[in-house]
Backbone as a ProteinNet text record, in pm:
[ID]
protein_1_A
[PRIMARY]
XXXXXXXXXXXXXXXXXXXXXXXXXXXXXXXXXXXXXXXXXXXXXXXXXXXXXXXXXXXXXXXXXXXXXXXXXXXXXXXXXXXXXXXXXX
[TERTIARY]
-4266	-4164.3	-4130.3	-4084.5	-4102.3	-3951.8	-3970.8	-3779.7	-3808.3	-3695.2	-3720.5	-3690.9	-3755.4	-3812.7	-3687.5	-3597	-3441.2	-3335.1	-3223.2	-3127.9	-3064.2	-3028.7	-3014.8	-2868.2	-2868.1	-2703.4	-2649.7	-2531.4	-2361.2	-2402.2	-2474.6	-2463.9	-2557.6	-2725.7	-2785.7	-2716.1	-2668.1	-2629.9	-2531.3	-2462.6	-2318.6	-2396.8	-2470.2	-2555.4	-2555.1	-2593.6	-2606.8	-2530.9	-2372.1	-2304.2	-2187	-2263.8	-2145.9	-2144.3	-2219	-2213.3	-2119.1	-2095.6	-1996.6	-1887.1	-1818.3	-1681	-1647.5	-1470.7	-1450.1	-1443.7	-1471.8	-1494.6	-1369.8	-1350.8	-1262.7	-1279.7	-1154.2	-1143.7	-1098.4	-1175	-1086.8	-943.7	-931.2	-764.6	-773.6	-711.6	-708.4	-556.5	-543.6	-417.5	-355.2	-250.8	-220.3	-187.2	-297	-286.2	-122.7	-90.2	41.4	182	189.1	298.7	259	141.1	117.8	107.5	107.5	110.9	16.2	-13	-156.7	-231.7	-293.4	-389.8	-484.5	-552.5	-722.8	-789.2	-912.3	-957.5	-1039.7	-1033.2	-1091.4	-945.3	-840.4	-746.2	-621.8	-576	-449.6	-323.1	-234.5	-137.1	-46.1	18.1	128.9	277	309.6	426.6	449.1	343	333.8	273.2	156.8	80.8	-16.4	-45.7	-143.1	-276.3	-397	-557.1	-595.6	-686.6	-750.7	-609.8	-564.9	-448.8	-363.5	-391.6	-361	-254.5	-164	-71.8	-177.5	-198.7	-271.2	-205.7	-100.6	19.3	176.7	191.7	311.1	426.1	491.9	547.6	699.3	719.8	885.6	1004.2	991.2	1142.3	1069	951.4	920.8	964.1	945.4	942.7	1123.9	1212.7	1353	1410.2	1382.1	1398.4	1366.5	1239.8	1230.5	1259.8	1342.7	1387.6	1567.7	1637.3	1747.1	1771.5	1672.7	1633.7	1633.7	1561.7	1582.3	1709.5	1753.9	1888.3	1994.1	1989.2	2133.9	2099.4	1958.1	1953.3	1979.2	1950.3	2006.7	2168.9	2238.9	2346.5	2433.1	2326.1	2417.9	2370.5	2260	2241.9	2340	2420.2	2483	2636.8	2678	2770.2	2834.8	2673.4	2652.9	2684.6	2645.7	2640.1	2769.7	2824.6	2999.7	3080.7	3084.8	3130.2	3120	3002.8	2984.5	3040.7	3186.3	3251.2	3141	3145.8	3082.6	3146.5	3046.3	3106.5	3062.5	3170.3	3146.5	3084.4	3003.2	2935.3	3026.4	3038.6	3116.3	3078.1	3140.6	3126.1	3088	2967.8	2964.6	2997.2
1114.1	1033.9	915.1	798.3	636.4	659.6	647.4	658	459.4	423.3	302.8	297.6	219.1	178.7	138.1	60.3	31.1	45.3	-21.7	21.4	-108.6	-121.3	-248.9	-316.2	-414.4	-457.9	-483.6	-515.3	-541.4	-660.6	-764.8	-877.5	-879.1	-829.1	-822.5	-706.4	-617.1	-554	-604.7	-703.8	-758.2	-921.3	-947.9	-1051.7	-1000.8	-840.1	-886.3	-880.8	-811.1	-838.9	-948.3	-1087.9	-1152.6	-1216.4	-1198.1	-1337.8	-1230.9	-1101.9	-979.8	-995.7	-1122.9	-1123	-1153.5	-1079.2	-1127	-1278.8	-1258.3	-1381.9	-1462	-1551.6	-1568.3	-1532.7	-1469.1	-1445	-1530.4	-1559.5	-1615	-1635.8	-1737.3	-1671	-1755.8	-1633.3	-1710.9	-1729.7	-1735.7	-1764	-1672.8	-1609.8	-1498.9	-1617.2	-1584.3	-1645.6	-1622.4	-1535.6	-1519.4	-1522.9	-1539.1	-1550.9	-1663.5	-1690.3	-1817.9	-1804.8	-1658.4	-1572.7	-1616.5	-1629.1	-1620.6	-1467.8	-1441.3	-1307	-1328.4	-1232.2	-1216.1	-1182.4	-1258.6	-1246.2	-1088.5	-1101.8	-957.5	-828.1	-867.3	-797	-817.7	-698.5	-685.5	-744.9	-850.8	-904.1	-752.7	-821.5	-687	-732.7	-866.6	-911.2	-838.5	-923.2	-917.1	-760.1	-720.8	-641.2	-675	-772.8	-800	-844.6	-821.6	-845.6	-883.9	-1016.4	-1057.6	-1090.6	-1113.7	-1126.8	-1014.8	-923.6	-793.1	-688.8	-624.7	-539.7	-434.7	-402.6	-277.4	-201.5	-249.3	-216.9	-153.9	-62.4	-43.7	-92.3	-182.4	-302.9	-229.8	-286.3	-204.1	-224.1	-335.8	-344.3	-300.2	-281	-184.6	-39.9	42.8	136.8	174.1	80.1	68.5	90.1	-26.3	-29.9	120.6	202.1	296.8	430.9	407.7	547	488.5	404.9	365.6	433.3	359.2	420.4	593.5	650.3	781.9	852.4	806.7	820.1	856.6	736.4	700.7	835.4	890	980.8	1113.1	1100.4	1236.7	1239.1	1131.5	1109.7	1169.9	1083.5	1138	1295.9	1329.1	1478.9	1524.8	1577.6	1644.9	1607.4	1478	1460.9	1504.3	1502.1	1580.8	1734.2	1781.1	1938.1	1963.6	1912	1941.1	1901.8	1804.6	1760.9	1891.7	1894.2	2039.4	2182	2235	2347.1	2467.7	2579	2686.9	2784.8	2774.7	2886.9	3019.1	3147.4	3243.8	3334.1	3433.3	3526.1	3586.4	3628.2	3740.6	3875.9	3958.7	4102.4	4184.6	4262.6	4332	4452.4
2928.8	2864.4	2955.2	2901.3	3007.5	3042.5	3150	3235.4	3298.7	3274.6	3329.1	3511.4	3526.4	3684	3784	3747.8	3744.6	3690.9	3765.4	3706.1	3597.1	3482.1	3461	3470.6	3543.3	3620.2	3492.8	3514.5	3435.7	3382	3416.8	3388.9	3286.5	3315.1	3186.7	3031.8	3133.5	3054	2904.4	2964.6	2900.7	2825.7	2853.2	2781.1	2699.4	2614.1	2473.4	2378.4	2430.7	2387	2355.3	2374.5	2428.5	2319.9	2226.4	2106.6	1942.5	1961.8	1933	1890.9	1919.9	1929.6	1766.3	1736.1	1592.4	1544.7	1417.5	1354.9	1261.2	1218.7	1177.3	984.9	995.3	833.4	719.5	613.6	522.3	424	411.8	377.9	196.5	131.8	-31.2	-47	-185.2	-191.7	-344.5	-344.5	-489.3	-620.9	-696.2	-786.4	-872.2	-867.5	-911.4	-860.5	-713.4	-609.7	-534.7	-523	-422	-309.5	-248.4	-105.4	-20.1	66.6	162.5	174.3	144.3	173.3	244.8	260.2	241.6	154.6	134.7	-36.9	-25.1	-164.9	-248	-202.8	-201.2	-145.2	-230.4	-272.3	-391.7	-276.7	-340.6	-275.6	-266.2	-129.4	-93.9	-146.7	-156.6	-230.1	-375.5	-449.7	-615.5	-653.4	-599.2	-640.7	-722.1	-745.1	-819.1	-777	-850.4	-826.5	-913.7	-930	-1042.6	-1146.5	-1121.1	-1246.1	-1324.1	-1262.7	-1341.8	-1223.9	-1269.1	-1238.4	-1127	-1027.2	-932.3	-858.3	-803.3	-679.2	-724.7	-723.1	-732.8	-613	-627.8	-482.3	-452.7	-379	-288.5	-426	-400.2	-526.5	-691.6	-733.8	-817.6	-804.9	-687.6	-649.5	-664.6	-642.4	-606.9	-760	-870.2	-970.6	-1025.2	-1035.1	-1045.7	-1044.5	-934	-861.5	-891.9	-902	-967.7	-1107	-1203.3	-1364.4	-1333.6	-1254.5	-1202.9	-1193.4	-1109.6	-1064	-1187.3	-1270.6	-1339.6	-1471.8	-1491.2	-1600.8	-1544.3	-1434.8	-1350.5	-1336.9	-1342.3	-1331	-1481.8	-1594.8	-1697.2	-1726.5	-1708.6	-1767.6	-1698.9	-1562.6	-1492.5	-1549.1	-1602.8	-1702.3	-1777.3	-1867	-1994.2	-1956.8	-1875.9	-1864.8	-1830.8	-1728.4	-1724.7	-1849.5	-1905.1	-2018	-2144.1	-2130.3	-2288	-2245.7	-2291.4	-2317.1	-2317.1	-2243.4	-2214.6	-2341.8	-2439.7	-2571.8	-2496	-2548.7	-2501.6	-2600.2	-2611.4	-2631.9	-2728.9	-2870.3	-2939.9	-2883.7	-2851.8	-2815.1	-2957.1	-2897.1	-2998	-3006.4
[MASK]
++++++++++++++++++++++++++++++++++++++++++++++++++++++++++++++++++++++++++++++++++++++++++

């Protein structure tokens, strides 16, 4: 089996990585908020991709769990509110 003959220094070594480094990324813009992104990437503001709804977004999520809230609010209302009929004995 070929074992190499030397040792190979830091310097050749690091030559071939030197041309490696990150590149710069493109930046688009949300067709529907006007945001800066990165393309092929659902905006984090709006939620949207291609024009279309994908993301469920923070103040979606808020609105949501509010609407939540206020029906939980009235059922427990409702349930104190309605008189406990009692059972006729038989």
């Amino acid at each position: 089996m070929p074992v190499p003959k030397r040792k190979r220094s830091r310097a050749r070594r690091d030559k071939r990585f030197a041309n490696k480094g990150m590149k710069d990324r493109s930046v688009a813009e949300c067709a529907n908020c006007k945001e800066p992104l990165m393309t092929h990437q659902a905006c984090k503001s709006c939620g949207h991709y291609k024009g279309r709804k994908v993301l469920a977004t923070k103040a979606d999520r808020a609105v949501k769990r509010a609407e939540t809230r206020k029906t939980k609010e009235a059922h427990k209302a409702a349930k104190v509110e309605q008189p406990v009929e009692a059972k006729p004995a038989e």
